[in-house]
N, C-alpha and C positions, 0 to 999 in steps of 0.2 A: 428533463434536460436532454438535447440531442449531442450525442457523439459523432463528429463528424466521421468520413470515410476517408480511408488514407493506407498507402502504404510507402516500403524501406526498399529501397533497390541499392544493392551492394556491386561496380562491378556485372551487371548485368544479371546479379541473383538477387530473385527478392526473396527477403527475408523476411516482412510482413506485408500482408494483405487483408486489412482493416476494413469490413461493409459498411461499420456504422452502428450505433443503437440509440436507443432508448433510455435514459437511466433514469432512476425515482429518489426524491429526496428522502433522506433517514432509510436507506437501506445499502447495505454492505454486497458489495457486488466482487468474490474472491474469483482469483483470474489463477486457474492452474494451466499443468502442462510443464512439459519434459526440460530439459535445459536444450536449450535451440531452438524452441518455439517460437520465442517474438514474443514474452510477456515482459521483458526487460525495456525491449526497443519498444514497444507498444506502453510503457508507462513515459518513456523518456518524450517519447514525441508528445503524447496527450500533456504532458506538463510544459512543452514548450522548451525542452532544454534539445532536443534532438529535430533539426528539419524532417518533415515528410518531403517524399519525390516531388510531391506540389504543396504551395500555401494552400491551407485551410483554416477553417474561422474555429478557433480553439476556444473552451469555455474562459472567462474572462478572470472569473475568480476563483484561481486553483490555487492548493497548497500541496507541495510534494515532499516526501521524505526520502530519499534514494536508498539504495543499499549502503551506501558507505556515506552517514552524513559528515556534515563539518562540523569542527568543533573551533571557535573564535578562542585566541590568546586571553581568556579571562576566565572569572570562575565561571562554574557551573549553572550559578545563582543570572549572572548574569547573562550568559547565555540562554535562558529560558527567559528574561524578561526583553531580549530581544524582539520576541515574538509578539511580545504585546508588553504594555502599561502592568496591567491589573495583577498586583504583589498576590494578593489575598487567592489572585487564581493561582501564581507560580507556587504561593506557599503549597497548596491544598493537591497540584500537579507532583511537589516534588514529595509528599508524603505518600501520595498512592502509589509513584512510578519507586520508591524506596533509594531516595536522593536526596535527603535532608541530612543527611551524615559528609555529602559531597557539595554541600553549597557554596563552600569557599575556595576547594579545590581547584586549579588551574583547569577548565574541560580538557583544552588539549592534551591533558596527562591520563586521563581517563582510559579503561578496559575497554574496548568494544562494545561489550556490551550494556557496559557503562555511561555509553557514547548513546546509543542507541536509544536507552533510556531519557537523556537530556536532551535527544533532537526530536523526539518524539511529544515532548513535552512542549517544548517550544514553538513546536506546529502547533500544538492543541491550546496556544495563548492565543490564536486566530481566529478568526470565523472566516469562512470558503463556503461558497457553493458546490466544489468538488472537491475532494481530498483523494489523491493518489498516498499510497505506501508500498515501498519496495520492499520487501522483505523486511518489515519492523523488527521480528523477533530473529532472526535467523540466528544474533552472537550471543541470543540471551539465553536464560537457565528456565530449570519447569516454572519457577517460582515466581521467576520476575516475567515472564511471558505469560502469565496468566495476570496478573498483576496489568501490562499491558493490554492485555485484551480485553479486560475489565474496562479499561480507558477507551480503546476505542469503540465498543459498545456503546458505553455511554456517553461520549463526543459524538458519536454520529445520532443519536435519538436525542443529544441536546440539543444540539446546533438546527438538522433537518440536511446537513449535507447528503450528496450521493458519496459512498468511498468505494476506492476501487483498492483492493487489498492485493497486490501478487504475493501467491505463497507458493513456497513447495512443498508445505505441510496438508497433506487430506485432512488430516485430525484436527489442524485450525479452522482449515474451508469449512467443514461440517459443524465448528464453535460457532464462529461467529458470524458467518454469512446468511445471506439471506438468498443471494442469486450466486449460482458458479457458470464460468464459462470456460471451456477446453480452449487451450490453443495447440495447436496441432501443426507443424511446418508452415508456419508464417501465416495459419489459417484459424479463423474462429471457425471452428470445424461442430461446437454443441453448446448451445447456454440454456437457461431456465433454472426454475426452482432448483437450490440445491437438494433438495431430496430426489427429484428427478437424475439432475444431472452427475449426483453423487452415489444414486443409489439404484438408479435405476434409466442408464445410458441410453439414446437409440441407436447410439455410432459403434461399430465395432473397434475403432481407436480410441475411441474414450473406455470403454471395456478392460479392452488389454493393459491402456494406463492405471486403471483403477486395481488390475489384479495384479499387476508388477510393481506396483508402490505400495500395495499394502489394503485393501478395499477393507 
């Protein structure tokens, strides 16, 4: 699947400058980089909810989870059968994601992280050709973030999706990804294998990020 080329111009700053790639179905492609980078704006535009400076032909079947999802005036339960028909998958989503104790629960009463569990679940009632996440885990704990990444391991090697993970977690990039890419002042400044680009950088900006967060 091609990613188109695009970027964000604010006011005469841009704030992304997108070349374009390549991406490959059933592999997890984690998108790091500093806060001001253009991982945020670079998820909002590929999902279609933010304009680039020009139209571009955006993949057709995407699913996005934002940083801050919504949660519908109903339960829990029925909030993840939003996303699809199939009970037997919402049952079996909300036993891994540890949300069968909140199936009746109003969502919109829900913790954060709570929240984050049930929208996550709801996307994975779908099937997409690309799956964007923003920050899936950011409100969650060890326990249930692992619990989560467990899912989307295995939603992406089910399905055959590309997913494009933004973390600011290194320690998740190097779980569950398979490809990282830097972003760097509005720039994809380094991508490739994340052993490469996690471990072993050609950028001296990727470097520096990697020893100031924690390599």
């Amino acid at each position: 699947m091609k990613l188109p080329a695009f970027s964000k111009t604010y006011e005469d700053s841009t704030v992304l400058d997108f070349p374009g790639m390549e991406v490959e179905p059933g592999r997890i492609y984690a998108i790091i980089g500093a806060n001001g980078s253009g991982k945020s704006t670079f998820a909002k535009i590929l999902s279609g909810v933010l304009c680039a400076d020009r139209k571009v032909a955006l993949p057709q079947s995407v699913g996005y989870l934002p940083q801050k999802p919504y949660a519908f005036r109903m339960s829990t339960r029925k909030n993840i059968l939003l996303g699809g028909t199939d009970a037997s998958r919402a049952d079996a989503l909300m036993k891994d994601l540890r949300l069968c104790h909140l199936e009746k629960k109003r969502a919109d009463r829900l913790s954060g992280g709570e929240t984050a569990r049930m929208a996550l679940a709801r996307l994975m009632m779908g099937q997409y050709d690309l799956v964007i996440l923003d920050e899936p885990t950011a409100a969650m704990d060890i326990e249930t973030t692992a619990a989560a990444e467990s899912r989307i391991l295995d939603y992406t090697r089910r399905s055959g999706c590309a997913m494009i993970l933004v973390t600011h977690s290194l320690q998740q990039a190097r779980r569950v990804a398979d490809e990282a890419l830097f972003f760097y002042k509005g720039r994809l400044l380094e991508s490739g294998p994340k052993e490469q680009v996690l471990y072993q950088p050609a950028q001296p900006e990727t470097r520096r990020f990697l020893e100031f967060y924690g390599q």
